[in-house]
C-alpha positions as CSV (number, residue, x, y, z in Angstrom):
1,X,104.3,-16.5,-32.6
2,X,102.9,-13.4,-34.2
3,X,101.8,-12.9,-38.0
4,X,103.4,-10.4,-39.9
5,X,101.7,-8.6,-43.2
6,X,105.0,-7.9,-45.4
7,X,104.5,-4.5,-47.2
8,X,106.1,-4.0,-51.1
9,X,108.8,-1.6,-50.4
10,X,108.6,1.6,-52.1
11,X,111.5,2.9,-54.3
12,X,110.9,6.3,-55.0
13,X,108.7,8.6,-54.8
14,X,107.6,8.3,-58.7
15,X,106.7,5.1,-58.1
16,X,103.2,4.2,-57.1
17,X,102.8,1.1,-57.9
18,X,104.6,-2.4,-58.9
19,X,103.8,-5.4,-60.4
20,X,104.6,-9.0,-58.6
21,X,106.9,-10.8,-61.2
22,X,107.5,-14.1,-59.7
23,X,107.1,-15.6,-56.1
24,X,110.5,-17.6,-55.0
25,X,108.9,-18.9,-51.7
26,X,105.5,-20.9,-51.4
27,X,103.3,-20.9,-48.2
28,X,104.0,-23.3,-45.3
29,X,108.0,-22.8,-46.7
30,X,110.4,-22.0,-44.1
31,X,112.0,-18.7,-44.8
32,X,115.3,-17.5,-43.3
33,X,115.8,-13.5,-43.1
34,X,117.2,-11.9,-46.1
35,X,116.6,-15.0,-48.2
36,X,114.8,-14.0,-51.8
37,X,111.3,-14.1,-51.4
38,X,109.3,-12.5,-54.5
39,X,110.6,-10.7,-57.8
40,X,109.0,-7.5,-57.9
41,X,108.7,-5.1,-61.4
42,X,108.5,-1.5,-61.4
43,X,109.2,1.3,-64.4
44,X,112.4,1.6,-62.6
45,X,113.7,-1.5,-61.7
46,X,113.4,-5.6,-61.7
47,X,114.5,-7.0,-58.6
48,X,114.6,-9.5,-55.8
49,X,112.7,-8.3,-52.7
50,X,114.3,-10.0,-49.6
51,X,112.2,-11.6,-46.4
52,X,112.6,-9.2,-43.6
53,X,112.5,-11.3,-41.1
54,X,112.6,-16.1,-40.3
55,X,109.5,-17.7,-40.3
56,X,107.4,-19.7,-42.2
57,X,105.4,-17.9,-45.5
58,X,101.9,-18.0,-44.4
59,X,99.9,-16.9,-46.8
60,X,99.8,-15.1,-50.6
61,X,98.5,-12.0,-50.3
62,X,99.1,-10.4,-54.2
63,X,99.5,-13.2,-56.8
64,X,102.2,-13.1,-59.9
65,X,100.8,-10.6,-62.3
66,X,99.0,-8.5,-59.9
67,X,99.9,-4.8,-60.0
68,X,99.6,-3.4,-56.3
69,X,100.4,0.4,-54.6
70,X,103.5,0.6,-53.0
71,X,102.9,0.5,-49.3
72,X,100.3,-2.7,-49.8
73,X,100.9,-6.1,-48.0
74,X,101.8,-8.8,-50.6
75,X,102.1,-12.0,-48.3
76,X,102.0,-13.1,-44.8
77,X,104.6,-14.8,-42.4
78,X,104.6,-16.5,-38.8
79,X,107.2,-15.1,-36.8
80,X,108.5,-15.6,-33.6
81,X,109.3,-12.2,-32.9
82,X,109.6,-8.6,-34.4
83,X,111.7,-5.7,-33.2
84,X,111.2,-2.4,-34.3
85,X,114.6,-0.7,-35.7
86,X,114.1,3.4,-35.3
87,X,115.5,4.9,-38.5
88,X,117.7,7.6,-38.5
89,X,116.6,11.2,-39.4
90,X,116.1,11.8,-43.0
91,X,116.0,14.8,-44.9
92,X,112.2,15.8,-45.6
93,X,113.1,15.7,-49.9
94,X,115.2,12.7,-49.9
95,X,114.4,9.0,-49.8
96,X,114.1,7.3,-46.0
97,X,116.5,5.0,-45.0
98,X,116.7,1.0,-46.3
99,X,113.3,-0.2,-44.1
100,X,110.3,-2.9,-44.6
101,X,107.2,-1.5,-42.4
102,X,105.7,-4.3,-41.2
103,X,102.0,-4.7,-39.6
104,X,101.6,-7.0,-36.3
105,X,98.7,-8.9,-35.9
106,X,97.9,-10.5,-32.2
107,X,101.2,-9.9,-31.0
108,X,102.7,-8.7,-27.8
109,X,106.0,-6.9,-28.8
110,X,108.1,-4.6,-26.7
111,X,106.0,-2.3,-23.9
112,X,102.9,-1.1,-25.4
113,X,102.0,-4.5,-28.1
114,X,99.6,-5.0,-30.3
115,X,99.8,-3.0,-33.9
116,X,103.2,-2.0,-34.8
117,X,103.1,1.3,-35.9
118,X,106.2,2.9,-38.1
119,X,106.0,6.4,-36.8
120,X,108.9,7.2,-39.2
121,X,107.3,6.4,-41.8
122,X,104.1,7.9,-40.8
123,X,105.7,11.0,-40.4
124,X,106.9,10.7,-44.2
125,X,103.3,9.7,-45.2
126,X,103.8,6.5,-46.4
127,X,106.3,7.7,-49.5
128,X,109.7,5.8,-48.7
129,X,109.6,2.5,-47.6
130,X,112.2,-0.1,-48.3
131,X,114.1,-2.9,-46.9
132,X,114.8,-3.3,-43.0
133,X,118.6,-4.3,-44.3
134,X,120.7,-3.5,-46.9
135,X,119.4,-5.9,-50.2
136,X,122.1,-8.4,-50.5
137,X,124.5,-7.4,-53.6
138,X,123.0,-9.2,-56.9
139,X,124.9,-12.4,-57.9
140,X,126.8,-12.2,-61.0
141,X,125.8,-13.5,-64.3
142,X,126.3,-16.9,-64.9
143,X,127.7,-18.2,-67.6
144,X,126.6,-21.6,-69.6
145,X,129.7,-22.4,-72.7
146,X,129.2,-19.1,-74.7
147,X,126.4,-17.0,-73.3
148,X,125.9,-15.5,-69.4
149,X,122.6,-15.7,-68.0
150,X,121.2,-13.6,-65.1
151,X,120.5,-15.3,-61.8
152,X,116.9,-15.1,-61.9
153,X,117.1,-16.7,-65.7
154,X,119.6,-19.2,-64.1
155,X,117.2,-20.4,-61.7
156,X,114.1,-20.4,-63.2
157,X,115.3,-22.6,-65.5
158,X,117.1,-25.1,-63.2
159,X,114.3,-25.3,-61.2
160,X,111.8,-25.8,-64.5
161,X,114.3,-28.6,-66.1
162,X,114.7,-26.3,-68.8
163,X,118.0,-25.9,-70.8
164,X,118.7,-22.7,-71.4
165,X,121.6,-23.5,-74.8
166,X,117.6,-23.9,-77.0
167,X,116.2,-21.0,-75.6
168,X,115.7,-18.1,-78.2
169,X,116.9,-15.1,-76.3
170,X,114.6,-12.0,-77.2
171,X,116.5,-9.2,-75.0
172,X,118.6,-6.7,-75.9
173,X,121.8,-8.4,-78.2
174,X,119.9,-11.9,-78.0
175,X,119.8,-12.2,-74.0
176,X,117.3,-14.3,-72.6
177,X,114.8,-13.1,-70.4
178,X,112.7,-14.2,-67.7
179,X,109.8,-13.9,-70.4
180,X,111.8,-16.3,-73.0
181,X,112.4,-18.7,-70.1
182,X,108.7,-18.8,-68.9
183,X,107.2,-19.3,-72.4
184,X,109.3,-22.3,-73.0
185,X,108.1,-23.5,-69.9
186,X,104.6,-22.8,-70.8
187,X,105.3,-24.7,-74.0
188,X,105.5,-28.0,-72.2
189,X,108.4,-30.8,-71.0
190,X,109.1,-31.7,-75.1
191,X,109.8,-27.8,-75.9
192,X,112.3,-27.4,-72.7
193,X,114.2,-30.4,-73.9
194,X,114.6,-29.8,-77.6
195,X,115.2,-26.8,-79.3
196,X,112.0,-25.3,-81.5
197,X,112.8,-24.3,-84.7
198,X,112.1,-20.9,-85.7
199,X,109.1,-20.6,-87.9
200,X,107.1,-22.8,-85.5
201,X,107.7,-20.2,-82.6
202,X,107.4,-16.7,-85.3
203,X,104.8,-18.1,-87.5
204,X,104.4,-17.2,-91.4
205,X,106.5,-14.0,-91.9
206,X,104.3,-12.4,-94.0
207,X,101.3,-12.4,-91.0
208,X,100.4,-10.1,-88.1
209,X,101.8,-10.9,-84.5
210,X,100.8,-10.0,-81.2
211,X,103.3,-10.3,-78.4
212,X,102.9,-9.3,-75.0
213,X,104.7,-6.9,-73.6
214,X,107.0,-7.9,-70.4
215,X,105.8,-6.4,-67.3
216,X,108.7,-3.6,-67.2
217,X,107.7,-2.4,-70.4
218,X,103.8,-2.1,-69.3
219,X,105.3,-0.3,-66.4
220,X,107.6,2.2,-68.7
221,X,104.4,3.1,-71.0
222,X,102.5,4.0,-67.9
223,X,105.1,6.0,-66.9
224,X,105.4,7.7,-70.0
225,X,101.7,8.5,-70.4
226,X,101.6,9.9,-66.6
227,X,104.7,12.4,-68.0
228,X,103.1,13.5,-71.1
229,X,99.8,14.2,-69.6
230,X,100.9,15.6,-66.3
231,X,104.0,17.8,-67.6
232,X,103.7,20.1,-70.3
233,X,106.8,19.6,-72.6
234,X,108.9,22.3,-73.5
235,X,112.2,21.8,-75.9
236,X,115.3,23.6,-76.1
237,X,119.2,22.8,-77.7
238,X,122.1,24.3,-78.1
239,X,125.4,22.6,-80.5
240,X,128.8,22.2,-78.3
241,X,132.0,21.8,-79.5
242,X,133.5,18.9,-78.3
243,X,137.1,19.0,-80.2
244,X,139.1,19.7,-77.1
245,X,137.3,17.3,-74.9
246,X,137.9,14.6,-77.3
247,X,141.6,15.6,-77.4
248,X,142.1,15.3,-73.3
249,X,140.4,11.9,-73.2
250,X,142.1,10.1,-76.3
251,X,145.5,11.7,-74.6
252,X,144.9,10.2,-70.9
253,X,142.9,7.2,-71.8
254,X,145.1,4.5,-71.8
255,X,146.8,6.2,-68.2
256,X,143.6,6.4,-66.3
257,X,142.6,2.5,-67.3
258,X,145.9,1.1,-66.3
259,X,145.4,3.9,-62.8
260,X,141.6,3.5,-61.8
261,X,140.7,0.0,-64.0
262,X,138.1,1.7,-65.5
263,X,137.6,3.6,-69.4
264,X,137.6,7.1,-69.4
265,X,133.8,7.5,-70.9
266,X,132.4,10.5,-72.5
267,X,129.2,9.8,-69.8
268,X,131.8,10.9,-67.0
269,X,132.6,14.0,-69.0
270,X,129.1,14.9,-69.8
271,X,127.6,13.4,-66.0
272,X,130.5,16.2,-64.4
273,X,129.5,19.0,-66.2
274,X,126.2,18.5,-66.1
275,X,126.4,18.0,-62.4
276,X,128.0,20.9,-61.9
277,X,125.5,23.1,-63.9
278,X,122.1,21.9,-62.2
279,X,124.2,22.9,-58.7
280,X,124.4,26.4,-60.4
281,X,120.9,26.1,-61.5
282,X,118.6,24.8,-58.7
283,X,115.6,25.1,-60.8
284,X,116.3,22.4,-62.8
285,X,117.4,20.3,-60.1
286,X,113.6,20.6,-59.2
287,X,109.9,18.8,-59.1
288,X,106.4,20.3,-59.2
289,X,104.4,19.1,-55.9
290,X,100.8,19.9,-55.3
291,X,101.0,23.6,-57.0
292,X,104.4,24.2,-55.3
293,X,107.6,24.2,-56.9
294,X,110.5,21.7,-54.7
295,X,114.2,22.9,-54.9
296,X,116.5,19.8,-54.4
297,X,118.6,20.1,-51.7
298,X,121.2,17.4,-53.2
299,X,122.3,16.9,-56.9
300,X,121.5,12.8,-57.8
301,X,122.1,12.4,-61.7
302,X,119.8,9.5,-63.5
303,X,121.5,8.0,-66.2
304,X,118.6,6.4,-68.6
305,X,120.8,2.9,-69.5
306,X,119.0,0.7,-72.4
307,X,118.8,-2.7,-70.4
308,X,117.6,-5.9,-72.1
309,X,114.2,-5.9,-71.0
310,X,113.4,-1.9,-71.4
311,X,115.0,1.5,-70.5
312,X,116.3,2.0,-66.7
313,X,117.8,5.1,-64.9
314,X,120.2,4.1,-61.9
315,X,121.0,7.0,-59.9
316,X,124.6,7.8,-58.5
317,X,123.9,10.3,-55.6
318,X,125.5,13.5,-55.1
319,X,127.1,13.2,-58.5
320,X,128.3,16.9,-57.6
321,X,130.5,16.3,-55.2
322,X,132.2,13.8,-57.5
323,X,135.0,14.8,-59.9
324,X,135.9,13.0,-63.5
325,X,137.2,10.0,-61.5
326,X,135.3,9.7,-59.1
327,X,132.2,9.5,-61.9
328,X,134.1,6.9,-64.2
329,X,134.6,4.6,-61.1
330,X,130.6,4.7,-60.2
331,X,129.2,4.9,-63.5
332,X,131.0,1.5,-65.0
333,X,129.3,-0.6,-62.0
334,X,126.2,1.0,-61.9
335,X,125.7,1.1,-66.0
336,X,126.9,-3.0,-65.4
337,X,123.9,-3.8,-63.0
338,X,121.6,-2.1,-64.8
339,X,122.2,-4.2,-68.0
340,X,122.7,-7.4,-66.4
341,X,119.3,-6.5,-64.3
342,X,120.7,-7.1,-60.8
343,X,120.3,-2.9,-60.2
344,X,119.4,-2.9,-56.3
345,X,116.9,-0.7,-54.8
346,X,119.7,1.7,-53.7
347,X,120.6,1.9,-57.4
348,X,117.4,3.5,-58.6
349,X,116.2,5.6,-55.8
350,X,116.4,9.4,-55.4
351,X,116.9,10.8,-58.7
352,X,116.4,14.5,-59.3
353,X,117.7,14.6,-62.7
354,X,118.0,12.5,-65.8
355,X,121.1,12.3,-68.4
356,X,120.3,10.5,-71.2
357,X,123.2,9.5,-73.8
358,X,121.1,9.1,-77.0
359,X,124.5,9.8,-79.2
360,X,125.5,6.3,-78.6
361,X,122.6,4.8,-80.6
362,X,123.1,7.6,-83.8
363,X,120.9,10.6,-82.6
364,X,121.5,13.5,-83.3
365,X,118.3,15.9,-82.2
366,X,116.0,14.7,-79.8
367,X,113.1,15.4,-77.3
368,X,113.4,13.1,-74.7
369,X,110.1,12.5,-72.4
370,X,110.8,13.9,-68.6
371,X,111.7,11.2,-66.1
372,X,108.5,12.2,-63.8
373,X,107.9,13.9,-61.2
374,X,111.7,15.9,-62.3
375,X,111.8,19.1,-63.8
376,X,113.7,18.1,-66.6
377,X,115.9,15.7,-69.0
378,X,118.8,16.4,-70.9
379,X,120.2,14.4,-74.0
380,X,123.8,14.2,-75.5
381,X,123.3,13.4,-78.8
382,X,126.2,12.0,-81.1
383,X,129.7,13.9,-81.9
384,X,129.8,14.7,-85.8
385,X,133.0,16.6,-87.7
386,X,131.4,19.4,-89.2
387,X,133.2,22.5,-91.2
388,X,132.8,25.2,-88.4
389,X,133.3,29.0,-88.9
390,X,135.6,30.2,-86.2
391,X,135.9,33.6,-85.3
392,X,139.4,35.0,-84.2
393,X,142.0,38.0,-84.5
394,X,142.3,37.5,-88.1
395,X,139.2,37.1,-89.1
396,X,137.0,34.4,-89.4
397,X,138.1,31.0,-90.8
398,X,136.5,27.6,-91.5
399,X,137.9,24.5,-89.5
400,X,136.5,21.1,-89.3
401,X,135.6,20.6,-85.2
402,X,134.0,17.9,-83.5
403,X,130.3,18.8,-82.7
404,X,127.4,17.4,-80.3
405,X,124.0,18.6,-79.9
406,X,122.6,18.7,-76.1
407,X,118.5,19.1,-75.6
408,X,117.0,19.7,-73.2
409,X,113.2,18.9,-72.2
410,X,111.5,21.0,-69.4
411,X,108.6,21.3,-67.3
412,X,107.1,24.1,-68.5
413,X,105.3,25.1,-65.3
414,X,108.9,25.5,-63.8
415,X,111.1,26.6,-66.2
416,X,110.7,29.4,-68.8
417,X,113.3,29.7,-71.8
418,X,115.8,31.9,-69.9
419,X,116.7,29.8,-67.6
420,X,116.6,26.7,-69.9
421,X,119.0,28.3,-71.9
422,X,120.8,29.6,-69.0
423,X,121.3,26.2,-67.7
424,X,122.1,24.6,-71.0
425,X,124.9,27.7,-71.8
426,X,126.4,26.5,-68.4
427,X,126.6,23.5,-68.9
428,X,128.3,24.4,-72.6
429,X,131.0,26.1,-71.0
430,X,131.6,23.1,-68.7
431,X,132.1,20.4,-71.8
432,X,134.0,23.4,-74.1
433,X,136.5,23.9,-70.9
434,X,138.6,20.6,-71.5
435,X,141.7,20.3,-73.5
436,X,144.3,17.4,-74.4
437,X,146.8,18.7,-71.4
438,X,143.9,19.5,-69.1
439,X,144.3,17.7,-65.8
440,X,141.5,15.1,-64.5
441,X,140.2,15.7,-60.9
């Protein structure tokens, strides 16, 4: 038997650190490989953390709440034995592949025994490590009469006796959270039974309230701070006309559902062309690293999704070498996940760029913050009809045309106003290029 230190995984190489949301095993359980083991929280993602290996949980190494560095070892398990799995070569800029390193105390395994040392991950100095397999795909929601609950809510409150039809939901469109579910818990057996009417939990309306925030959002505001005070900000934004891209997808919308089962979104649109502008524009596609500038050898598009417990940006990978179908069919999962919160770590590693789609919410200018360590973020803000003046053989004439504002925020350390506006005339061109008979690739 040998006792293994399990390390938190890390999942990116933003992310330095991660808080422990909730433990699903208790020491002296028996755990089998792959079964859940601890929730853990990150600016980035909420998610199950899987056991790498059978055993028993020995010990808990970082308690619920605690905030550790990636790399650190949360908990300890008796195994009977550990093989090391060589990972494949990995490009220097991108993440390693799916791995747990794990430390060996007192054991004898293969021919040289004691410490295990990962000499992959060594060799990448500690910045990717994640999950020895591939995380198991998230369950579903559940569903209770009316409402769909997330399997972490599910169970939480199954295993607390609590019935989920009283609890208030305070997520995103009235979901319930994790938070909602532990504070009626909290409350005591007589608030999990019976519903508790409203003024009792939100006090006198006309006084003060302090709520704490969940431990995503603490995570997102540290994020935030570390981009405003690392990057210098720098704005620029350019109007698009968006008439003849609204005429191809109202004309093939109702074909490519009934052909692909999935909507024809504006996000694939704006994810292609955008795509295909940072590959003509490497500089954008960058980061800033220790007073050196890194060029991103692959195109991976964040898309910034407004999930019930904060703001998340799953990644689709080489979003470039996708076309208009090939987008729609990746982004409609991946935007599913990441609202339901059952994103894996896959989903959220990697990202070199950031899309964010504040026209949905009514936006029409913004200055989104920079998705650190990337070079830069871009927003498409809402399409208005406005009276245009179009130029032409005859002379210049007013129409009404379908306009949307793009903005873009850069690292100013990087990028200079040329080749901001460079990269956002590119990607222009790109969204002004469709019409209604335009064919779909």
């Amino acid at each position: 038997m040998a006792t293994v230190g399990i390390e938190l995984p890390h999942v990116g190489e933003s992310v330095t650190e991660a808080v422990i949301g909730k433990w699903l095993k208790q020491p002296g359980e028996t755990v089998e490989k792959f079964d859940a083991l601890v929730e853990v929280v990150t600016d980035k993602v909420s998610m199950e953390f899987p056991a790498p290996h059978t055993g028993t949980l020995v010990s808990i190494v970082a308690e619920e709440g605690d905030t550790v560095p990636m790399g650190a070892v949360i908990a300890q398990m008796e195994v009977e034995c550990v093989v090391e799995i060589a990972a494949p070569d990995t490009p220097t800029d991108e993440p390693a592949p799916n791995r747990v390193g794990t430390l060996i105390q007192g054991a004898n395994v293969g021919p040289t025994g004691g410490t295990f040392r990962d000499t992959a991950l060594e060799d990448q100095q500690a910045k990717q490590v994640v999950s020895t397999s591939p995380v198991a795909t998230p369950a579903p929601q559940q569903s209770h009469g009316n409402r769909s609950y997330s399997p972490v809510v599910s169970r939480l409150a199954a295993a607390n006796g609590v019935d989920l039809a009283i609890v208030t939901g305070t997520g995103r469109g009235g979901r319930v959270t994790k938070q909602d579910v532990q504070a009626v818990i909290d409350a005591g057996p007589a608030a999990a039974a019976s519903p508790t009417p409203a003024a009792t939990q939100d006090g006198p309306v006309d006084e003060d309230r302090m709520i704490q925030p969940s431990p995503i959002r603490r995570m997102i505001a540290s994020h935030m701070v570390r981009s405003t005070t690392e990057i210098p900000h720098a704005w620029s934004t350019v109007e698009v006309d968006m008439t003849g891209l609204m005429a191809c997808r109202t004309a093939q919308r109702q074909l490519f559902r009934e052909r692909h089962g999935v909507d024809l979104t504006f996000l694939a649109f704006t994810g292609y062309a955008v795509s295909a502008a940072l590959r003509d524009n490497p500089l954008i596609n960058s980061s800033w690293e220790d007073g050196s500038i890194r060029l991103k050898g692959r195109v991976n598009l964040g898309l910034a999704v407004a999930a019930p417990d904060g703001l998340v940006v799953p990644v689709i990978h080489d979003s470039d070498r996708e076309g208009i179908t090939g987008l729609a069919r990746k982004i409609a999962p991946l935007v599913e996940r990441a609202r339901s919160g059952s994103l894996a770590l896959d989903d959220v590693q990697g990202g070199t760029f950031t899309l964010n789609n504040t026209g949905t919410l009514g936006s029409i200018l913004g200055g989104a913050i920079i998705n650190h360590p990337q070079a830069a973020i871009v927003t498409t803000e809402a399409i208005v009809k406005r009276p245009v003046v179009l130029s032409g053989p005859g002379g210049d004439a007013i129409a009404i045309r379908s306009m949307m504002n793009i903005c873009l925020s850069f690292d100013h350390r990087i990028i200079d106003g040329a080749e901001a506006s460079e990269f956002l005339q590119i990607f222009k061109r790109n969204l002004e290029a469709w019409s209604a008979d335009s064919e779909l690739n």
